[in-house]
N, C-alpha and C positions, 0 to 999 in steps of 0.2 A: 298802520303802526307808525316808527319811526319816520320823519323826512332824513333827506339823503342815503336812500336804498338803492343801489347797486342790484340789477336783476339780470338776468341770462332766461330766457326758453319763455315756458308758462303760456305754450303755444303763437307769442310772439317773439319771431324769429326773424334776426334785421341780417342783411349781409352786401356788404359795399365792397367793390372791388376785389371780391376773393375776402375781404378777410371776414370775420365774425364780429357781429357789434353786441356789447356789454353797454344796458343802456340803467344811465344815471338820472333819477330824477332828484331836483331841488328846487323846490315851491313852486311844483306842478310844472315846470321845465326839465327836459328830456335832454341830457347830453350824452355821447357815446364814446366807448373806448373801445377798441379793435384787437380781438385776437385775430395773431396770423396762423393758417393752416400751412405745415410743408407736408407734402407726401411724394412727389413726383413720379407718382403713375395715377392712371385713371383708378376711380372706383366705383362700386356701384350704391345705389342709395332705393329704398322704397320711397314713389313718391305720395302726394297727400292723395290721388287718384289709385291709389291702391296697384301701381303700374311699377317696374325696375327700369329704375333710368340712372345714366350716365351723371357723374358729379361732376357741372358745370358743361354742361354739353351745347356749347353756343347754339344757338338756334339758325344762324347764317349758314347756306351751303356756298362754300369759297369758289367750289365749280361752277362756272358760269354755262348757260346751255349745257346740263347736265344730264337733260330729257333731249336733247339733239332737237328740239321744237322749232325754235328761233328761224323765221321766217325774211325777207327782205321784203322790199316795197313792190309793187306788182309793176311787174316790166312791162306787160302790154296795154294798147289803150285801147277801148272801144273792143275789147274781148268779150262783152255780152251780145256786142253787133245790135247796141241800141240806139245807135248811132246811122240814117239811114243812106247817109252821105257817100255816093259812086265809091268802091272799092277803087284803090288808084287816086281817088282824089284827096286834097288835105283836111285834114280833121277825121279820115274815114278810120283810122287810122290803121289802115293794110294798104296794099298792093298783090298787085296778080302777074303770073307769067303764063299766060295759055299760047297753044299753036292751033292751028286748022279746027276742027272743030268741039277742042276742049274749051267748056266755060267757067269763070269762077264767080259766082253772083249772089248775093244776098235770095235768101227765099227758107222757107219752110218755119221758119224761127229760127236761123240763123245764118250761117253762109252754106252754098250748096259746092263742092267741087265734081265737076261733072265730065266726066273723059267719053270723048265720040268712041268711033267705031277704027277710026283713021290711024292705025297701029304708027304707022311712017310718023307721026309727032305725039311725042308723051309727057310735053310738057304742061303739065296740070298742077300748075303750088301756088300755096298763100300765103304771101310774106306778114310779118308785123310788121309795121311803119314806125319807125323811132317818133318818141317824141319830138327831137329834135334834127337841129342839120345832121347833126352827127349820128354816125350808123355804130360808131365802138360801147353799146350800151351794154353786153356781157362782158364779164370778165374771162377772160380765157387760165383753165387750170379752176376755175369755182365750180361747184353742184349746184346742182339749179333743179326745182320741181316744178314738172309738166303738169296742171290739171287740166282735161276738156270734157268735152260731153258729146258721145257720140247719137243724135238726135233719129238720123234713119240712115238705112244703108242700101242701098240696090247694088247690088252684085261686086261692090268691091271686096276684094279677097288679100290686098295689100297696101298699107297705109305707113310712110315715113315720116319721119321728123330730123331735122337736119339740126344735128349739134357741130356742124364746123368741119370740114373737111371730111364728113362721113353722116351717114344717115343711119338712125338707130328704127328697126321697126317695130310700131306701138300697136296697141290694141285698136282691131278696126269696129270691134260688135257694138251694137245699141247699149248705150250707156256712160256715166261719169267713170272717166279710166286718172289715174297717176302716175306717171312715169320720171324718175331721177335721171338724172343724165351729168358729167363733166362737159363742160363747153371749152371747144377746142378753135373757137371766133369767136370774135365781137357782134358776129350779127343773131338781131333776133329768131325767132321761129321761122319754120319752113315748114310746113303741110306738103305734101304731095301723094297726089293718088296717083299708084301706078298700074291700075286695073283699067283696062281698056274696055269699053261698052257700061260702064259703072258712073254711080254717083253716090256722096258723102255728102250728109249736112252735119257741123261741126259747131258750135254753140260753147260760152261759156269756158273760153280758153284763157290760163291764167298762165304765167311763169315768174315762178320769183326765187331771189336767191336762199340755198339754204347755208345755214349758219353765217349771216351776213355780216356776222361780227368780227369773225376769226376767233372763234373762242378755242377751235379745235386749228390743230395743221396734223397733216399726212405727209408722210416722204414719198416721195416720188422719185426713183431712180431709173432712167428710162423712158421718163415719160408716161409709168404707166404705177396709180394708185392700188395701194394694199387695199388699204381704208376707205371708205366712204360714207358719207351720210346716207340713211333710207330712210323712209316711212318713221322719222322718230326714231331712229336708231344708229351705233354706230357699227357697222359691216365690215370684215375683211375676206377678200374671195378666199375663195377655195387656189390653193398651191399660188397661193401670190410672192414676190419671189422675197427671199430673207430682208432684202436692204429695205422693202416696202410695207413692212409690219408695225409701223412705230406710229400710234395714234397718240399725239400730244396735246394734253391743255395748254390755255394759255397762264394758269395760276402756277403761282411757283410759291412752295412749302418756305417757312420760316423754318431755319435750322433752333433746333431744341425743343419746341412745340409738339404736343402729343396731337393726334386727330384721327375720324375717327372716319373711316373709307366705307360707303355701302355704295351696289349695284346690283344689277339686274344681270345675271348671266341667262339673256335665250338661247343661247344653244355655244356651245363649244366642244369639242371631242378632243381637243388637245388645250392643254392649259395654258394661260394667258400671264405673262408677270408684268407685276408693275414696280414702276423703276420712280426712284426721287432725284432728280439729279445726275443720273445717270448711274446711280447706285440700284441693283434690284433688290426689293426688299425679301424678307427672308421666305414669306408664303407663296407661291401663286397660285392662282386664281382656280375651284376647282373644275371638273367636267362634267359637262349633264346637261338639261332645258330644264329652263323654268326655275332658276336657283334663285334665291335670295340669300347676298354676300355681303360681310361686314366682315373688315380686317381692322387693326388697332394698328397707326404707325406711332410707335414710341419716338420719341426723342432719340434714342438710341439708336434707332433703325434708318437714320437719316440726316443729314450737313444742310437740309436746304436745298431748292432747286426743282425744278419743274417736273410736275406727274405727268408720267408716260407709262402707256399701255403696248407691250409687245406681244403679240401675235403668236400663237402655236405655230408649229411649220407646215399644216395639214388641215385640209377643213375649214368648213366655215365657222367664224367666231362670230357673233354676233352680242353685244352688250347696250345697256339703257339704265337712265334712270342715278347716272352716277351722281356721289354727292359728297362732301367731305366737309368733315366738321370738325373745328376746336375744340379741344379737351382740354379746361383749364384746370389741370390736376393738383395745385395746390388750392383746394375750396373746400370749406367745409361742410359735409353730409346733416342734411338735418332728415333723420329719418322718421319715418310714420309707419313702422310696424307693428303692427297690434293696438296702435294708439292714434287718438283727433290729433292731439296738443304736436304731435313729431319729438325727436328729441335729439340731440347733436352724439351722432357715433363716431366713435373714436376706437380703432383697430391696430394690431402690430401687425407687423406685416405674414402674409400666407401666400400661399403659390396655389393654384390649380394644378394637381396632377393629371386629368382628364384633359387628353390635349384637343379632343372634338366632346365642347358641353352641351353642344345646339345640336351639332348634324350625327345623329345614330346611325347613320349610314358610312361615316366615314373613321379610320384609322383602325382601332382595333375594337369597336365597337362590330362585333360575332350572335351569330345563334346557334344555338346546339339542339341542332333537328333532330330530338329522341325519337321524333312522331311528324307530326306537320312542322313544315317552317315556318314561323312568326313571317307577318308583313308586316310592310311599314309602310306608312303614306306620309308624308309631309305638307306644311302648307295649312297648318290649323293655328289660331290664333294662340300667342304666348304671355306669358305672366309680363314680359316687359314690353305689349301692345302690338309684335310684328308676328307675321306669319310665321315665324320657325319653330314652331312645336310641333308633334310627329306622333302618330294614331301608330301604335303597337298591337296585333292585334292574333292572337291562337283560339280557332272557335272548338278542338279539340284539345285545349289545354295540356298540354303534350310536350310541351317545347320552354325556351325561356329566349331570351334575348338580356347578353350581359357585357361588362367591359371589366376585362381580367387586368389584375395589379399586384405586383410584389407589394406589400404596405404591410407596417409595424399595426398591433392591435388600436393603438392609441389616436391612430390617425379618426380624421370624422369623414363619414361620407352622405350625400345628400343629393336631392333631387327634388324636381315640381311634378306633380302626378295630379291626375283630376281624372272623372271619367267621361266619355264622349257625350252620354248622360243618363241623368238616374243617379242611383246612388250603387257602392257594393264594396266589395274587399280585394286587394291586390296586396302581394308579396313581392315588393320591393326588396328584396333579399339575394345574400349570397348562397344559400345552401335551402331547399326545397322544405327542409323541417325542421328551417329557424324562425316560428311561428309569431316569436316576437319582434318579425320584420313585418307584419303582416297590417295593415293599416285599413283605415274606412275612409274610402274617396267618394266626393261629392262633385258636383255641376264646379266648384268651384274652385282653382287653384291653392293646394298645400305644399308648401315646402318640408319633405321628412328626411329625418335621420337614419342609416341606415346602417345598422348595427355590425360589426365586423363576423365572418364567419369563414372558417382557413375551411379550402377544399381540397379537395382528393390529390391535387397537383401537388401542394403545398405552397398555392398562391393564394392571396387573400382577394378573393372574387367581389366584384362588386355589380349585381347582377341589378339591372335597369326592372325588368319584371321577370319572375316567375311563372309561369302560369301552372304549372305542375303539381303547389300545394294544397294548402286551405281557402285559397282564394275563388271568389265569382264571379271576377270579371274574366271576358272573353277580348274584350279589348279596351286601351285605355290611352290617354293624352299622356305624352313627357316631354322636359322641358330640362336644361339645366343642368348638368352632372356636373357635381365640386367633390375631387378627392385631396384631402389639405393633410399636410403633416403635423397637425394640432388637436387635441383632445376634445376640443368642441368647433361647432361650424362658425364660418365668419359671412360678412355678405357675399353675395355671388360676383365669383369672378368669371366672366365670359372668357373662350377658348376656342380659337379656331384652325387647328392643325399645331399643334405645338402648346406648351403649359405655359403660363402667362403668372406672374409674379402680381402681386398688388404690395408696395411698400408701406411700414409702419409710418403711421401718424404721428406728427406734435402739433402742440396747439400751445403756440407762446401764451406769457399770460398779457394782459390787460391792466390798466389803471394805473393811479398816481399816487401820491401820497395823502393828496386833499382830500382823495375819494372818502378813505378809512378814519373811522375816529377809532387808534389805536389803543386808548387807553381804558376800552370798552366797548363789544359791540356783540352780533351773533350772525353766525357762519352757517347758512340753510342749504342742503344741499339733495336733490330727488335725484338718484341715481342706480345702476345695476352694474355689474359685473357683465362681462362678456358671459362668463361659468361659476360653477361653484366655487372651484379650485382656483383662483387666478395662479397663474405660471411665476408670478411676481406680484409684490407689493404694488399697488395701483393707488395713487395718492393725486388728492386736490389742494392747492394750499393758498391762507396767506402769508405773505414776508416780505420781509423786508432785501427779497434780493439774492439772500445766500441762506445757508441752514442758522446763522446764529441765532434771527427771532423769528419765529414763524408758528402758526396753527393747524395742524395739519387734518383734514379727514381720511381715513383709508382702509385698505383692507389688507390683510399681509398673503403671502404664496397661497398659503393655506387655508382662506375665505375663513366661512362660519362666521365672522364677525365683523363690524363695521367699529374703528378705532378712534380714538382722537389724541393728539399729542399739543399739548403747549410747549411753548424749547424758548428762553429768552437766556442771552448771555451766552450763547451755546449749551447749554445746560436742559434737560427735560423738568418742565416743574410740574406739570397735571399727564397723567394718562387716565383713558375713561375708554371701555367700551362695552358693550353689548352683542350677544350672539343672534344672527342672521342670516336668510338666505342671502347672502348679497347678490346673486343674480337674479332675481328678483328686486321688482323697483323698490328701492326704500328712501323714506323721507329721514333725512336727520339731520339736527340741529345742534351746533354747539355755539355755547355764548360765554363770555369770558369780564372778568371786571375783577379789581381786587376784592377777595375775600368771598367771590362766587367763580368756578368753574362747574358747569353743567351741561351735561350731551342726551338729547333726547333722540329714540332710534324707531319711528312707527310709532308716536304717541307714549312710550313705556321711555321714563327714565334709567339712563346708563349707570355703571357703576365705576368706583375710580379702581383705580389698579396699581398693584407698583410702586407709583410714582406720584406723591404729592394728593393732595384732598379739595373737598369741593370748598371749604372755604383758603383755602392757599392766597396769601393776599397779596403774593407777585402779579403783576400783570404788565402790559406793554405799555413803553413811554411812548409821548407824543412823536408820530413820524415815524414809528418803527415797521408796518405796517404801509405798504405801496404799490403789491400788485396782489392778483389776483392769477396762481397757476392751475394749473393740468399735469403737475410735477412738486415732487418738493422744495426744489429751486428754480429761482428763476438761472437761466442757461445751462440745463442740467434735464435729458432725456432720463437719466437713471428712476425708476419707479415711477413711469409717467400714467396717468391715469389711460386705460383704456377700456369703455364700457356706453353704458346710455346718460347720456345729461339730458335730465327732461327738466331742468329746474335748477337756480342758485339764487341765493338774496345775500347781502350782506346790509347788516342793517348798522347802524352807530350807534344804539344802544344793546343793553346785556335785555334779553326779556326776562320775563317771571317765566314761574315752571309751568302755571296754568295756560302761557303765553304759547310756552315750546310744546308742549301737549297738543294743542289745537293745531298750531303750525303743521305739526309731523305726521297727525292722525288722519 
């Protein structure tokens, strides 16, 4: 149609530094104008892989050696003894200390350490030869990993390794062994066999440092480490003592910045907190093997300053795998549910009441064993790509599994449910014979609404599965619980030990005054409602700034209808509208020129209302006309639109009706 068309969405969807691009073309030239998104909490978004993810979830993890991997250069040389150069001599690169008749000689495939019978001398080791003059090539106070290879063994029954002022004993049987160690000198390896009438061949000896970087530090008070690196992990002994618990990165948190913390808990029995700064944050970490953890640090929850892991007072803690990521919360959502194109969501703010939406095992999430107890397994794949969905499972249907809540009728409550597989029925319900909680689950992940139903206590129950009613499944996949203090669901807010807020959206407007040719054009707009009912007026507009001239599209508290208002001089001079689901997507267009106003809603032309006619031959002067909101004013959240944008054009001419027909239909 028109050149200089103004366009949003239409499955092309620009977004530059957080903010939103409104792209202009004029004579097949593309230029852009930026709405800004604020919201200042994270949110969540469907993305175009059909997965829930995080809005704006930087892809960098800020923790460096995060998997505890990170390896140094290999300290010893000539460790495969391919080298066949006299033990002792240069190049060979060892040395030996024997007495009487111990020997230490190259043979079998690799070196052999051989102890006589002659008990009166036991000196049998084999040193590493430094590369160079200098013998300080460990660092003392560093972890260091032992690899070797035990090739054959005759009758030795005890084999050391010297870490510095003490000798640790390693495994002696046939075979590739790993051994971590703290180095307490600067000198390399020591082998010694202390088994008298015996011999070792030894092959394939490595040592290098672990986390070579310092990405991590450990306190040490005493002399003697909480923490240590193992196998890829990071370890705190069992009753190591309070001052020696403190496992630190080396990344330090910007103060204000949201971000988004996951790990590996393998085993803990007493919980772990973590501290920003020296602040602990408000969760910690829960107890169990084999968890997979994700905490949310707010902006609120933190000044900046370095992540640190402190230690239960008891037991072994063991964690992996940590990572931590930016959440840049003011970015705008373009979602794709239900739809190819996506479409820009925009929400007021909701809380999660559900303060564990992932983990069914944790807080007040119960079962009420009428018969058998419900199990639960964890560890099955979830609607947002990670392990933390949870196999429910009563094969005498007897029991339920549910999480009880004081909550108003009004509220919404929901869940992801699918079944392990096959297809069947589950009641999702509060009360056993509210049958119109009762749903059809598939192989495939649904998000359902879960109807309010007051129980016997006089709490409004919000029971995860039933198995007790009309249902056929015996066990099923969940995912997700959101109980919101708002009449319909919003996207999901994840929750882990405590209820998590998501803040209402704005989305400034865009454009200029060159954009608009004010004194004639048409205003296209594909959009839905959050609900039927919006809670408030939800309005799109153009203007000039403030309410005096402006074109507004909307819906009032009370839905049913999609509206349109002309207002120039302060004054209302056209209203038009047409009855709608507006939560449902609807196309509508209104175009404006002296002596035509007309709004098409779904291909069906509007009717005028009230106020002023379709040939009214007011319309806007040159420049009146300059951005482009999400509100009815520019700097003014009051009646700010919030619903699905899958679509806007603004065109500089008024089109015909046969024009707006096709546009809408």
């Amino acid at each position: 149609m028109a050149e200089g068309i103004l366009k949003l969405g239409e499955g092309q969807w620009g977004v530059k530094d957080g903010n939103l691009l409104l792209d202009k073309e004029v004579a097949g030239n593309h230029l852009k104008r930026e709405f800004t998104v604020t919201r200042g909490t994270r949110a969540t978004y469907v993305g175009r892989d059909g997965l829930i993810k995080e809005s704006n979830l930087q892809d960098t993890n800020l923790v460096q050696n995060g998997d505890f991997s990170e390896l140094g250069d290999e300290e010893i040389t000539n460790g495969g003894f391919d080298t066949s150069i006299a033990i002792g001599s240069a190049g060979s690169g060892w040395k030996r200390i024997i007495n009487g008749d111990n020997t230490v000689e190259y043979g079998g495939g690799g070196v052999v350490l051989t102890r006589g019978s002659n008990s009166s001398t036991n000196e049998c080791k084999l040193y590493a030869q430094t590369p160079t003059a200098s013998s300080n090539i460990l660092t003392v106070g560093k972890f260091y990993k032992l690899t070797y290879t035990v090739v054959n063994n005759t009758n030795v029954t005890l084999l050391k390794y010297y870490i510095g002022g003490s000798y640790d004993d390693v495994p002696h049987s046939v075979g590739t062994h790993i051994h971590y160690f703290e180095q307490a000198s600067n000198q390399l390896s020591i082998f010694w066999n202390q088994t008298t009438s015996s011999s070792i061949t030894l092959d394939n000896i490595s040592v290098q440092q672990v986390d070579p970087n310092d990405r991590w530090s450990f306190s040490n008070v005493g002399g003697t480490h909480g923490w240590r690196i193992v196998d890829g992990k990071a370890i705190c002994d069992t009753n190591a003592a309070t001052e020696n618990r403190n496992l630190t990165s080396s990344l330090s948190l910007d103060n204000g910045k949201t971000y988004k913390l996951t790990l590996d808990i393998l085993q803990s029995t007493d919980n772990i907190t973590v501290y920003v700064g020296g602040t602990a944050l408000s969760a910690t970490l829960p107890t169990g093997e084999n968890l997979g953890y994700e905490y949310y640090i707010s902006s609120a929850d933190h000044s900046g300053g370095v992540l640190m892991f402190y230690a239960g007072s008891s037991d072994l803690q063991e964690i992996d795998n940590i990572s931590l990521k930016e959440i840049k919360t003011d970015t705008p959502r373009i979602d794709f549910t239900d739809n190819t194109d996506g479409h820009l969501l925009l929400e007021p703010e909701s809380r999660n009441l559900v303060p564990y939406s992932e983990n069914f095992e944790g807080g007040s999430w119960t079962n009420e064993s009428i018969g058998t107890t419900p199990t639960l397994e964890g560890g099955y794949t979830a609607p947002d790509g990670s392990n933390s969905a949870y196999k429910i499972s009563n094969a005498n249907q007897d029991s339920f599994w549910y999480y009880p809540s004081v909550a108003d009728s009004d509220d919404s409550r929901t869940i992801w449910a699918r079944t392990v597989s096959g297809t069947g029925t589950a009641q999702l319900t509060s009360h056993n014979s509210n049958t119109n909680n009762t749903f059809n689950l598939t192989e495939t992940w649904q998000r359902f609404e879960v109807n309010s139903t007051t129980s016997s206590t006089g709490q409004t129950s919000f029971y995860a599965v039933d198995f007790r009613g009309s249902g056929t499944l015996t066990e099923l996949l969940l995912w997700g619980a959101q109980l919101e203090d708002l009449p319909y669901a919003t996207s999901y807010i994840p929750t882990n030990g405590s209820t998590v807020t998501r803040d209402g959206e704005t989305c400034t407007g865009a454009g200029e005054a060159q954009d608009f040719n004010s004194e004639e054009g048409t205003f296209y707009v594909d959009v839905a409602a959050l609900n039927s009912s919006p809670g408030e007026q939800i309005t799109i507009s153009l203007s000039g700034g403030n309410s005096n001239d402006r074109l507004l599209v909307y819906s009032t508290s009370g839905g049913g209808k999609w509206d349109s208002q002309f207002r120039k001089n302060s004054a209302n001079v056209v209203s038009i509208n047409k009855s709608a689901t507006v939560s449902n997507q609807s196309k509508v267009a209104v175009t404006w020129a002296a002596g035509r106003h007309v709004m098409f809603v779904d291909g069906v032309k509007a009717t005028v209302y009230g106020v002023g006619s379709e040939t009214t031959s007011t319309t806007f002067d040159a420049g009146d006309l300059k951005s482009l909101q999400f509100s009815p004013n520019k700097g003014t959240t009051t009646n700010s639109f919030y619903g699905k944008v899958k679509a806007i054009r603004v065109y500089k001419e008024a089109l015909s009706d046969s024009e707006l027909k096709t546009l809408t239909s």
